[in-house]
C-alpha positions in Angstrom: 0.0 0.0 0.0 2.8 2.0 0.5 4.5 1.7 -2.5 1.2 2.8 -4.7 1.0 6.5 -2.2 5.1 6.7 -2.9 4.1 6.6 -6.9 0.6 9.4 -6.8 2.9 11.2 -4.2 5.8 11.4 -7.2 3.4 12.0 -9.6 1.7 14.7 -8.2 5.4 15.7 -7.8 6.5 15.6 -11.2 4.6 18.7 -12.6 6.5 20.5 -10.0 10.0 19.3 -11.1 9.3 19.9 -14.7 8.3 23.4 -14.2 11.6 25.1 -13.9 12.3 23.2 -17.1 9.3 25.2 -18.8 10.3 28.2 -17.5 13.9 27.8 -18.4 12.4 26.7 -21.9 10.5 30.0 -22.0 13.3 32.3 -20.6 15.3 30.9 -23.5 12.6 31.1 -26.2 12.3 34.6 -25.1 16.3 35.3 -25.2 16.0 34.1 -28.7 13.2 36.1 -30.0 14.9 38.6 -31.3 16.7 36.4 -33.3 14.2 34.6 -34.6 13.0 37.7 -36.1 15.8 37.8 -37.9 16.1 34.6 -39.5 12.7 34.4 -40.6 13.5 37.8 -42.3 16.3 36.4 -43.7 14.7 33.0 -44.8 11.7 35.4 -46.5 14.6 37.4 -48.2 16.3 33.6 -49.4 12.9 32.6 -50.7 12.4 35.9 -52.7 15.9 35.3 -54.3 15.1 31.6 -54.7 11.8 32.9 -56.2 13.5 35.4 -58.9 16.6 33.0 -59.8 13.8 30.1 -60.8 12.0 32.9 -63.1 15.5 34.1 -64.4 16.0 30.2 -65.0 13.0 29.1 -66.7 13.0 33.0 -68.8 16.9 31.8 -69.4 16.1 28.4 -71.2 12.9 29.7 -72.5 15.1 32.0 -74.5 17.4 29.3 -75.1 15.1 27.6 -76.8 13.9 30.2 -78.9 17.6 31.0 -80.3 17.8 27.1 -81.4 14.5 27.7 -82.9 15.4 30.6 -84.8 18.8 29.4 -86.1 16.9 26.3 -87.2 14.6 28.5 -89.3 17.9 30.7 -90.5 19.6 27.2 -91.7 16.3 26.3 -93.3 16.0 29.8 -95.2 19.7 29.4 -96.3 19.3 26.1 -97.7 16.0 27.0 -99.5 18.0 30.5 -100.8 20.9 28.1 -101.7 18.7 26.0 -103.7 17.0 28.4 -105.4 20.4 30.7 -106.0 21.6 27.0 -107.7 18.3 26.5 -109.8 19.0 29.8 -111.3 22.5 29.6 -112.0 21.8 26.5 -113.5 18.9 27.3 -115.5 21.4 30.4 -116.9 24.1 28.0 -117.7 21.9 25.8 -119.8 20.3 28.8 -121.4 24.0 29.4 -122.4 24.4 26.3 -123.4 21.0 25.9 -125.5 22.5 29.4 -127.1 19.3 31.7 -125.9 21.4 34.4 -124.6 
């Protein structure tokens, strides 16, 4: 019988040992407020940069692949103006040849 009053007697004691604990916690938490403050300022400031450098990244390759685009389009219109520059200076060497100039 005595053994079970020894265990509520520590248990009603326990709240009381863990309460300079909390208020050690809290003293602390308080101690660090301040700084807290200033790393989530500098974690919003980190996300705003991480923000802007994934824009500048996807504008970056967007514009990448617009430039291979448009010097796919430039080889195509040189090969087409290559063909037809050939057609014609064929077409004037066998006008030569056939005697029509």
């Amino acid at each position: 019988m005595r053994l079970v009053r020894t265990q509520q007697y520590s248990c009603h004691r326990l709240p009381d040992k863990t309460q300079v604990f909390h208020e050690q916690i809290e003293a602390k938490q308080k101690e660090l407020q301040p700084w807290t403050a200033k790393i989530n300022i500098k974690q919003a400031a980190i996300d705003v940069a991480t923000s802007g450098l994934d824009a500048l990244a996807k504008k970056a390759t967007g514009l990448k692949d617009a430039v291979t685009q448009a010097e796919g389009q430039l080889t195509q219109l040189q090969e087409e103006q290559e063909g037809k520059v050939c057609f014609r200076i064929r077409r004037i060497q066998k006008d030569d040849i056939d005697g029509k100039f």
